[in-house]
N, C-alpha and C positions, 0 to 999 in steps of 0.2 A: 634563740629568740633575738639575741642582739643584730644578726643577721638578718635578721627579717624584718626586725627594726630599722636597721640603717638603710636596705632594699626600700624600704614603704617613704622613707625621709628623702630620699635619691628620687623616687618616682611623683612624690609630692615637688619637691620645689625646683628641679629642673625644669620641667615645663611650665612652670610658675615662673618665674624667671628667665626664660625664654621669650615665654608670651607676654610677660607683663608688659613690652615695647610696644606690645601690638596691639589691633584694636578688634583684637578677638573678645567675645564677652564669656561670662561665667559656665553658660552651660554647654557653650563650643569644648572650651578647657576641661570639662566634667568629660566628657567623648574622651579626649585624650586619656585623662586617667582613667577610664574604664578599660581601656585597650590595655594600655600598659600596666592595668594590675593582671589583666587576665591572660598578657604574653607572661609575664614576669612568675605568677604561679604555675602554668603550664610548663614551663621551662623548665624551673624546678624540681615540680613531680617529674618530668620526661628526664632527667637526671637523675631521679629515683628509682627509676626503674630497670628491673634488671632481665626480665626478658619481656622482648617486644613479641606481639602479635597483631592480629588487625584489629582485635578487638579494644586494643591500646592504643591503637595508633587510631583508629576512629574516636574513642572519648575525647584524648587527649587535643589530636590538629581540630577532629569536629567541633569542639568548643571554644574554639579562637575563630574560626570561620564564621561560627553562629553569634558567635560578639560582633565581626565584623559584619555582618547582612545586618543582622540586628541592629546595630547604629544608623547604617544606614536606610535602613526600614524608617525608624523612630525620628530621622533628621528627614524622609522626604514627604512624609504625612504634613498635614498642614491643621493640627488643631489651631494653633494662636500664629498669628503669626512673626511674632517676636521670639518665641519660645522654642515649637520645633523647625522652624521652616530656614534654619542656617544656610546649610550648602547649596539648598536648590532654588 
């Protein structure tokens, strides 16, 4: 648990701190830490695991890919346009 405490405190304030310079806003930085909770878990299990198959290796890389479309899906919609309409 301490582990995964100090991984969540490391994925929280580096990029808090990083970006704080910048004039990136709140829910740009939320994207960041979605990715990097969902590499940093992935990683993990994929460390856990002790025999690979494809059916491992589809859960696993498939749900870092599906975070990444996924973000990007969610950033080029255009409900408000303060809210999702960031990178495009």
């Amino acid at each position: 648990m301490l582990d995964m405490l100090w991984q969540s405190l490391v994925i929280f304030y580096v990029p808090f701190f990083i970006y704080n310079v910048s004039d990136i806003d709140l829910y740009s930085l939320g994207c960041v830490w979605v990715i990097a909770v969902v590499v940093l878990v992935n990683v993990n299990l994929a460390m856990d695991i002790l025999h690979w198959n494809w059916v491992t290796h589809v859960a696993v890389w498939g749900s870092v890919i599906a975070t990444f479309l996924g973000q990007i899906i969610m950033d080029s919609l255009s409900f408000s346009d303060d809210l999702l309409s960031h990178y495009w």
